[in-house]
C-alpha positions as CSV (number, residue, x, y, z in Angstrom):
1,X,115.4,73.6,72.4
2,X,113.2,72.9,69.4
3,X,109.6,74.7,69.2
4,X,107.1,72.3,69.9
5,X,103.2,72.5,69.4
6,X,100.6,70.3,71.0
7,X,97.7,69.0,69.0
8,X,95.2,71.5,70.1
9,X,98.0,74.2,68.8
10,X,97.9,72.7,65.4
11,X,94.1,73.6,64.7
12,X,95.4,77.1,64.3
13,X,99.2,77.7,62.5
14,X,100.1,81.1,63.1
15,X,102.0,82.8,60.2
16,X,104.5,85.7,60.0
17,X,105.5,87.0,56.3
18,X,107.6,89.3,55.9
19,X,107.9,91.3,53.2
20,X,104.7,92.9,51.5
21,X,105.6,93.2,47.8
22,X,104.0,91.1,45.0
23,X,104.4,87.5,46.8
24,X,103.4,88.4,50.1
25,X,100.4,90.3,48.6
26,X,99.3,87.4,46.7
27,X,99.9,85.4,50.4
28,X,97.8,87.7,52.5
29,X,94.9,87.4,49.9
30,X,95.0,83.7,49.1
31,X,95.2,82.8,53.6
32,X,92.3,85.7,53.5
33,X,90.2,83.8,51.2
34,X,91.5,80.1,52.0
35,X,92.8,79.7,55.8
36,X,91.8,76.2,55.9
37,X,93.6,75.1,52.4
38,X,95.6,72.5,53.8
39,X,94.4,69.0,53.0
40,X,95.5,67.3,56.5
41,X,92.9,70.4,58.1
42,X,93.5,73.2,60.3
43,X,93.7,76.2,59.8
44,X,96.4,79.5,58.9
45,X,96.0,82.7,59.9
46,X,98.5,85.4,59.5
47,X,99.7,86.5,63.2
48,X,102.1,89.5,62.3
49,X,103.6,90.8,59.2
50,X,107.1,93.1,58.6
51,X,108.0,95.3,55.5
52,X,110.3,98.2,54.8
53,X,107.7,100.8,54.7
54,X,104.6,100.6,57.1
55,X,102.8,103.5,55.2
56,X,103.3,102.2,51.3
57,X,100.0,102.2,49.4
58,X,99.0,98.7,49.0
59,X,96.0,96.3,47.4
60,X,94.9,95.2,50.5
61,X,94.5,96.2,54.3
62,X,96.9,95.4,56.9
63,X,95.7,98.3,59.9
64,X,94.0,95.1,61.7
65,X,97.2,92.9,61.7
66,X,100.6,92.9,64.1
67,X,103.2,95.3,62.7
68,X,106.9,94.3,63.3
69,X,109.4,97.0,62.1
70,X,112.3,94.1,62.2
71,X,111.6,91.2,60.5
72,X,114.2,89.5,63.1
73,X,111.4,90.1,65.9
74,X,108.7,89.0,63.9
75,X,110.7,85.8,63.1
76,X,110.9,85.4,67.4
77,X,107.8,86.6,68.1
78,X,105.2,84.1,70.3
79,X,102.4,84.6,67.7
80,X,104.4,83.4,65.4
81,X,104.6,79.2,64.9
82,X,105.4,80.0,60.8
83,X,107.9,82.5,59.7
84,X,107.3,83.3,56.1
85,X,110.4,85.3,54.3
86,X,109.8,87.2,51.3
87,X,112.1,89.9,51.6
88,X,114.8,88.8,49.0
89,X,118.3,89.0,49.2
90,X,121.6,86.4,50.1
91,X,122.2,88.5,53.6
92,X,121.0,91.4,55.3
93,X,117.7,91.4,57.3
94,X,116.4,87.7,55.3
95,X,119.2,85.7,56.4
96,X,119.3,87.2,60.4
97,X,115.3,86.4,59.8
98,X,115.3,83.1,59.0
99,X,118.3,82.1,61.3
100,X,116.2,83.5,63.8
101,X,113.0,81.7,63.6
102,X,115.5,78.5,62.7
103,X,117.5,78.6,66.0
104,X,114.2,78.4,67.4
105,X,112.9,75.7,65.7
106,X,110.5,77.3,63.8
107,X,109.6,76.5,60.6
108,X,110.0,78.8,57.7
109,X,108.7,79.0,54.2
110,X,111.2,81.0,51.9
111,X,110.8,82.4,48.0
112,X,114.6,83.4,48.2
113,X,116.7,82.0,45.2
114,X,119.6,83.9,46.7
115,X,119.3,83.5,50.3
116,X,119.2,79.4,49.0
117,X,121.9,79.1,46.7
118,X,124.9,81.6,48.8
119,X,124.0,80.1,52.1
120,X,121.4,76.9,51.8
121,X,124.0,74.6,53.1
122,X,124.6,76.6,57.1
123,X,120.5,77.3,56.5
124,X,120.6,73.3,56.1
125,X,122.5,72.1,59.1
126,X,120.7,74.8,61.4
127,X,117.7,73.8,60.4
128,X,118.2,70.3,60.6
129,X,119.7,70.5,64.3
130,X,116.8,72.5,65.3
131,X,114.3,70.1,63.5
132,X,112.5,72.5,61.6
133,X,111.8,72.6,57.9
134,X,112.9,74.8,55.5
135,X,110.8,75.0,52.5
136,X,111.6,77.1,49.3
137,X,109.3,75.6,46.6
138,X,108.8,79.0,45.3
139,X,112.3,80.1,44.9
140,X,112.3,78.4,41.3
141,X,109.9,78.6,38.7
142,X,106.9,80.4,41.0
143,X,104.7,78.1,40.9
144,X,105.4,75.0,38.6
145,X,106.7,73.2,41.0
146,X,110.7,72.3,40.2
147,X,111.8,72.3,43.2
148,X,109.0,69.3,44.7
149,X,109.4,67.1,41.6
150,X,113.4,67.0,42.1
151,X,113.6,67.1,45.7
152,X,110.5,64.2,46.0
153,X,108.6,63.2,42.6
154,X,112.1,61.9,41.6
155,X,114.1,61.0,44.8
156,X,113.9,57.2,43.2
157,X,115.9,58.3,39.9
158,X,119.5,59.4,39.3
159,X,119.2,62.6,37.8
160,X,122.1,63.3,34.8
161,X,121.1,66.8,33.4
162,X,118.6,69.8,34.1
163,X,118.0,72.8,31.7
164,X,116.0,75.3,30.9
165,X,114.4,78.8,30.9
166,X,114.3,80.0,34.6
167,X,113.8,83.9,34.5
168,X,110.7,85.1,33.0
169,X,111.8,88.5,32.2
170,X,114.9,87.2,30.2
171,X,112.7,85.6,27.8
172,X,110.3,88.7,27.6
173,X,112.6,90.9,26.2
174,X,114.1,88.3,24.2
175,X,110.5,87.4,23.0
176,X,110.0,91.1,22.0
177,X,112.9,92.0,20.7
178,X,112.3,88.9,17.9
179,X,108.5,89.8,17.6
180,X,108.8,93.4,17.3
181,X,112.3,93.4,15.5
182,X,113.1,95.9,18.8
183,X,116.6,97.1,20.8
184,X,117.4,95.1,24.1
185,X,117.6,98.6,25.5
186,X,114.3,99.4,24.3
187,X,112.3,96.5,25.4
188,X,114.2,96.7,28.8
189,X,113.0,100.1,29.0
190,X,109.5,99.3,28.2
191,X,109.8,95.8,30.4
192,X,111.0,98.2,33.6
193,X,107.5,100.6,32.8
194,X,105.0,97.4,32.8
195,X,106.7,95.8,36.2
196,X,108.3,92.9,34.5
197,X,111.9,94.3,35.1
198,X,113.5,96.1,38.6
199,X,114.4,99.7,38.0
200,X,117.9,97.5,38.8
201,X,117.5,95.0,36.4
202,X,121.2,93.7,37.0
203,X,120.1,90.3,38.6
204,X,118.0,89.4,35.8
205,X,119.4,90.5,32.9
206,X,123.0,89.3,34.0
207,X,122.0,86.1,34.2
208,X,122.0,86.2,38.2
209,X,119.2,85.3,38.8
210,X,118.8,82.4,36.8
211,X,122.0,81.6,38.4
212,X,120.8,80.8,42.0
213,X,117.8,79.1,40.5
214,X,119.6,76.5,38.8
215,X,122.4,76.4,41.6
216,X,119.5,75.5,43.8
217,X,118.3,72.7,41.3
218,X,122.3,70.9,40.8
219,X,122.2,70.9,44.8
220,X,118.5,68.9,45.3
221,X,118.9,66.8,41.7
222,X,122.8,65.4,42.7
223,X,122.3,65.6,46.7
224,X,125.4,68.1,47.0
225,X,125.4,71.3,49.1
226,X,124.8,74.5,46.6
227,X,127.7,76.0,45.2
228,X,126.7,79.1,43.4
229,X,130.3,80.3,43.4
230,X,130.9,78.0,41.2
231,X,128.4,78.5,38.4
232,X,129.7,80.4,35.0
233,X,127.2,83.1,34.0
234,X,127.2,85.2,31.2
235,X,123.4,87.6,30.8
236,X,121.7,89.1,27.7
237,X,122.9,92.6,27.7
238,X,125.0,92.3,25.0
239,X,122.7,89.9,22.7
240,X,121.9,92.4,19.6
241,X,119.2,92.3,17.3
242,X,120.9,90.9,14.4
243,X,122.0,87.9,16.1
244,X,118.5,87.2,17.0
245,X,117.8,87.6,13.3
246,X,120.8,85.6,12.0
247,X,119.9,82.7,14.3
248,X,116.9,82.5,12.8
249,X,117.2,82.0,9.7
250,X,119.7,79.3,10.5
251,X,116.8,77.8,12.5
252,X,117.3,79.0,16.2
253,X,115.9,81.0,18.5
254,X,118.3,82.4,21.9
255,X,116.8,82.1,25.3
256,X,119.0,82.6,27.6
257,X,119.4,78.9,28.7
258,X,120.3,77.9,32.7
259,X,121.8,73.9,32.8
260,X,123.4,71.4,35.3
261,X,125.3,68.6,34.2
262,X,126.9,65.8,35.8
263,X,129.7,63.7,34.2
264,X,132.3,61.5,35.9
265,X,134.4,64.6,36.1
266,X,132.3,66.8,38.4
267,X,129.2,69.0,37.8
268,X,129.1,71.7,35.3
269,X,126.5,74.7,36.2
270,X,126.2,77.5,33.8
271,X,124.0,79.9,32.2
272,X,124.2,81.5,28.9
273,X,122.3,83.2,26.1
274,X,121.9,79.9,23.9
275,X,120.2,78.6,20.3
276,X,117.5,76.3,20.5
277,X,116.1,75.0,17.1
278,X,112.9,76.5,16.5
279,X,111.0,73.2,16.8
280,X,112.0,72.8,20.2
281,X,109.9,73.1,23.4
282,X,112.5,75.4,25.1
283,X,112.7,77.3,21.6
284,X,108.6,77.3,22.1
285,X,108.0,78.9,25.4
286,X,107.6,82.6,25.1
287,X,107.2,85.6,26.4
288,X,107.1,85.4,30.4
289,X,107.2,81.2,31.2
290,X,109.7,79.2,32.3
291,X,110.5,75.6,31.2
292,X,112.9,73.2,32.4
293,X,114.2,69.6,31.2
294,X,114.7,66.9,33.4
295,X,117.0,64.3,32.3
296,X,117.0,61.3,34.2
297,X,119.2,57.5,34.0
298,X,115.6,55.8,34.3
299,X,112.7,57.8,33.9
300,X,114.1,60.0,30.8
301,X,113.3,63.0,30.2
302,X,110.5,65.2,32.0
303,X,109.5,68.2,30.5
304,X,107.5,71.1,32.3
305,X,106.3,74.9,31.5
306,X,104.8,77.4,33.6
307,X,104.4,80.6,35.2
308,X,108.1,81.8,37.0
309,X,106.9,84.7,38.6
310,X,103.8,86.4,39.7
311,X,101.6,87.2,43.2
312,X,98.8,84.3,42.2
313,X,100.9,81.3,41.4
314,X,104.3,82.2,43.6
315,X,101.7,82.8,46.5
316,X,100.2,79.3,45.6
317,X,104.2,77.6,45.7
318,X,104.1,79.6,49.1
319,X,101.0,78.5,50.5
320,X,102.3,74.9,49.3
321,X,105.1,74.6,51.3
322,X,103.2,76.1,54.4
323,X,100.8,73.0,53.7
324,X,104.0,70.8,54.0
325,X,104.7,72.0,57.5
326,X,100.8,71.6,58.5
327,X,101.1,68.1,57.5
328,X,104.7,67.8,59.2
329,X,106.7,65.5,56.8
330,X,110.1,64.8,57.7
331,X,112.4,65.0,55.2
332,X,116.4,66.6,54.6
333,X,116.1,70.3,53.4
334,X,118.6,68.8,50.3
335,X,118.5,65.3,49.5
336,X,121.0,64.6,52.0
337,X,121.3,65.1,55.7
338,X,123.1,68.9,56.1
339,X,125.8,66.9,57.8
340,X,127.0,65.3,54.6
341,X,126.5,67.8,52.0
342,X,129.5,68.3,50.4
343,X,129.9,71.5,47.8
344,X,129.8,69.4,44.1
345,X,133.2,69.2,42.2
346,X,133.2,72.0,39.8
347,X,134.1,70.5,36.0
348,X,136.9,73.1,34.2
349,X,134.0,74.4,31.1
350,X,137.2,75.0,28.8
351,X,137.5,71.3,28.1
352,X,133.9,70.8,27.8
353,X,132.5,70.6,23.7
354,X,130.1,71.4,22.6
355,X,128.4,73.8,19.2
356,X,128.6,77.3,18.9
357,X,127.2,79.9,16.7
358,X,129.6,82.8,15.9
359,X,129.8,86.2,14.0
360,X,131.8,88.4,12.8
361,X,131.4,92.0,10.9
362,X,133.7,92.1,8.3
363,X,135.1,94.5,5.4
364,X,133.1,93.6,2.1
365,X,136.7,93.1,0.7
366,X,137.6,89.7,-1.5
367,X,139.6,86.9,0.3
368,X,138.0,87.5,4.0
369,X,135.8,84.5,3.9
370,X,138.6,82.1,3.1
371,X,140.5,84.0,6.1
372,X,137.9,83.7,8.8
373,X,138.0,79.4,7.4
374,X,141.3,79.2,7.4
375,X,141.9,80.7,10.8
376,X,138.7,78.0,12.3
377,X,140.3,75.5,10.4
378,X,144.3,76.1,12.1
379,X,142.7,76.5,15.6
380,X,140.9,72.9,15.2
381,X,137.1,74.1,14.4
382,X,135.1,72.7,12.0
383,X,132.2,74.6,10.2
384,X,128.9,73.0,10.2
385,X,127.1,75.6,8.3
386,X,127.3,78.9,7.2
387,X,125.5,82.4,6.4
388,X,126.1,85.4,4.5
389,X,123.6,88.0,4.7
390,X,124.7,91.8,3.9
391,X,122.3,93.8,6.3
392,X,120.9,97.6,5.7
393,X,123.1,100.0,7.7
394,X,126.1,97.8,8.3
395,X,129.3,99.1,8.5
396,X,130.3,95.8,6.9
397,X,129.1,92.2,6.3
398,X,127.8,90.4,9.0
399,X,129.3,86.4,8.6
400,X,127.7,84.1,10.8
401,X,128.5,80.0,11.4
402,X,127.9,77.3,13.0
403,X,130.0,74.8,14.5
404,X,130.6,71.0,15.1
405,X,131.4,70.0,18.6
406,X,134.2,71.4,19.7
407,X,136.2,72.0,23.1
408,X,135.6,75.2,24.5
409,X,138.9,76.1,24.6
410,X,139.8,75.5,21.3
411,X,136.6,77.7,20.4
412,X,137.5,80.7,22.4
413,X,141.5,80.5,20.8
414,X,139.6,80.7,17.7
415,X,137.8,83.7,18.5
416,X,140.9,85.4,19.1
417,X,142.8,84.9,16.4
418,X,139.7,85.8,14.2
419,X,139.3,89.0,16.1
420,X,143.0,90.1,15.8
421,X,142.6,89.9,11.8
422,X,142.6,93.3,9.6
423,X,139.2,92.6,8.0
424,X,137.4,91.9,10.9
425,X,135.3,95.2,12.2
426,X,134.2,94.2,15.4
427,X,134.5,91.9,18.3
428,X,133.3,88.5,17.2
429,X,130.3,87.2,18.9
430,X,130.3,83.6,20.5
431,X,126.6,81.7,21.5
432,X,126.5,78.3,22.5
433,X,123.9,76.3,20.7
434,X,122.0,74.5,23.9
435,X,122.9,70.9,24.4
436,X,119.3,69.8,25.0
């Protein structure tokens, strides 16, 4: 049976967050300051809140408010007309949480990109069959709203492409390691000290994270169930320093770049460290933002930049969402009922083209130049530019190139071949230049 409230009920929406970290910090202090925020009235008032630790130090007071050990019973609890989950994580204690409040028809507000993109689809049809929204406006991009303008702002378009910058702490270190001519390893270190990187900082850094964001963007923007299995993901650990240099002066700058694409062959989701000319707006947004490009067969293209993370605005996507459910729209939780969401037909990336940037440390040693061509040149790559630029401290000369279109396949095979010859020092290094 569905949760129902009567209209008297709905002067007062009772909210249960759990999970206490930066988000549900920035929650508690925005519903402390603003219970009546919601533009169709009433008011919301947190009713009971869970964590891992009852005793942590935190920025603000919770001794006067309901304490639920497991976040399961907080999501069943009586007080409790709006489950809020911020505990992160595809399974565990999130997912039993929010089936729990679902399966009783309650509605929950979610910031998990993982939770979303591994399971959205069974989320979907439970909540849908329980007629209760599920809401996850800040599980992408904080609080610039992506998810809203795809899911509603452009329900009247057919969206062809998104891409963009989708994880704030990728583009810090990248940011710093160009400005302050810095190691990954040593801006990771001094991102992990400030609070802008996990002491884990696997999901972000391997492109993870980024991963489930744009997952969850493919699903809304081409009305398929999400299929983060099938996204190809390659993370920033092993862009170096002198790439980031090299690119340059060829005119790029490498962000690590999260796109969907649809063709009449399928849908292609990936994320990789990519060039973006210098000029460009993706190439533009530093330090912490995100950006994302909308592409669309009427409107064109929509561009938008803001905060991706943080208590104030992720707590203002939060508090959003929990507006939605106070004004009670009914709407799919993807842009199709959860009964005919259908996983999107992955497209094979080695016959996709596209331009690449490559490099290669060589021996200073005549006749490798004309080696490294001819080898491009037999496996069917063309060279659109190149750069020769002996670096202090090289074991050898650093030879880097750019591409025309090419197949992906027909890059990699190239790559190969280069790598197995005699003058070549090191594993070549392949970055795609962004198609945007």
């Amino acid at each position: 049976m569905a949760f129902v409230m009567t209209d008297m009920d709905r002067k007062t929406w009772r909210v249960g967050v759990a999970g206490l970290g930066t988000v549900g910090a920035g929650l508690l202090n925005f519903l402390a300051e603003r219970p009546g925020f919601a533009p169709a009235g009433g008011r919301a008032v947190v009713t009971g809140v869970s964590a891992r630790s009852r005793t942590r130090p935190r920025p603000f007071d919770i001794s006067n408010l309901p304490w639920f050990d497991d976040p399961v019973a907080l999501a069943r609890s009586p007080d409790v007309d709006v489950f809020v989950e911020l505990i992160g994580g595809s399974d565990g204690p999130a997912k039993a949480a929010v089936e729990a409040a679902l399966s009783l028809g309650k509605p929950v507000v979610t910031a998990n990109k993982a939770l979303i993109a591994e399971h959205g689809a069974e989320l979907a049809a439970l909540a849908e069959a329980k007629g209760a929204p599920l809401l996850f406006e800040a599980a992408v991009m904080g609080g610039t709203p992506a998810v809203k303008m795809v899911r509603e702002a452009l329900v009247g378009d057919d969206i062809q492409s998104i891409a963009g910058i989708l994880n704030g702490t990728c583009n810090y270190i990248l940011t710093e390691m160009e400005a302050g001519g810095r190691s990954f390893a040593d801006v990771l270190g001094e991102a992990q000290r400030l609070g802008y990187a996990e002491a884990d900082p696997t999901m972000d850094v391997g492109g993870f994270d980024a991963a489930h964001k744009i997952t969850i963007l493919a699903a809304l923007a081409f009305g398929c169930a999400p299929n983060f299995a099938a996204a190809e993901i390659e993370g920033i650990e092993q862009v170096d320093l002198l790439d980031i240099r090299m690119a340059r002066d060829l005119g790029y700058r490498i962000k690590l770049v999260a796109s969907a694409e649809r063709s009449e062959d399928g849908v292609l989701v990936r994320v990789h460290p990519s060039l973006a000319p210098l000029d460009h707006p993706l190439a533009q947004a530093g330090g912490a933002l995100n950006a994302l490009f909308i592409e669309g067969r009427r409107i064109g293209r929509i561009f938008v930049q803001g905060p991706g993370a943080g208590a104030g605005p992720t707590a203002a996507a939060v508090a959003a969402d929990i507006a939605d459910v106070m004004t009670a729209p009914q709407r799919p939780v993807f842009q199709a009922p959860a009964g005919a969401l259908e996983p999107f037909k992955a497209v094979d990336p080695s016959k996709m083209t596209g331009r690449a940037y490559l490099r290669f440390l060589v021996k200073d040693e005549p006749g490798v130049i004309a080696a490294v061509s001819e080898t491009l040149a037999g496996a069917g790559v063309s060279i659109e530019s190149f750069l020769q630029k002996p670096t202090e401290g090289a074991q050898g000369v650093p030879i880097v190139l750019t591409t025309h279109a090419v197949t992906e396949s027909a890059l990699t095979a190239a790559v190969e071949r280069i790598a197995g010859l005699e003058a070549v020092l090191d594993r070549p290094r392949l970055l795609r230049i962004a198609r945007i």
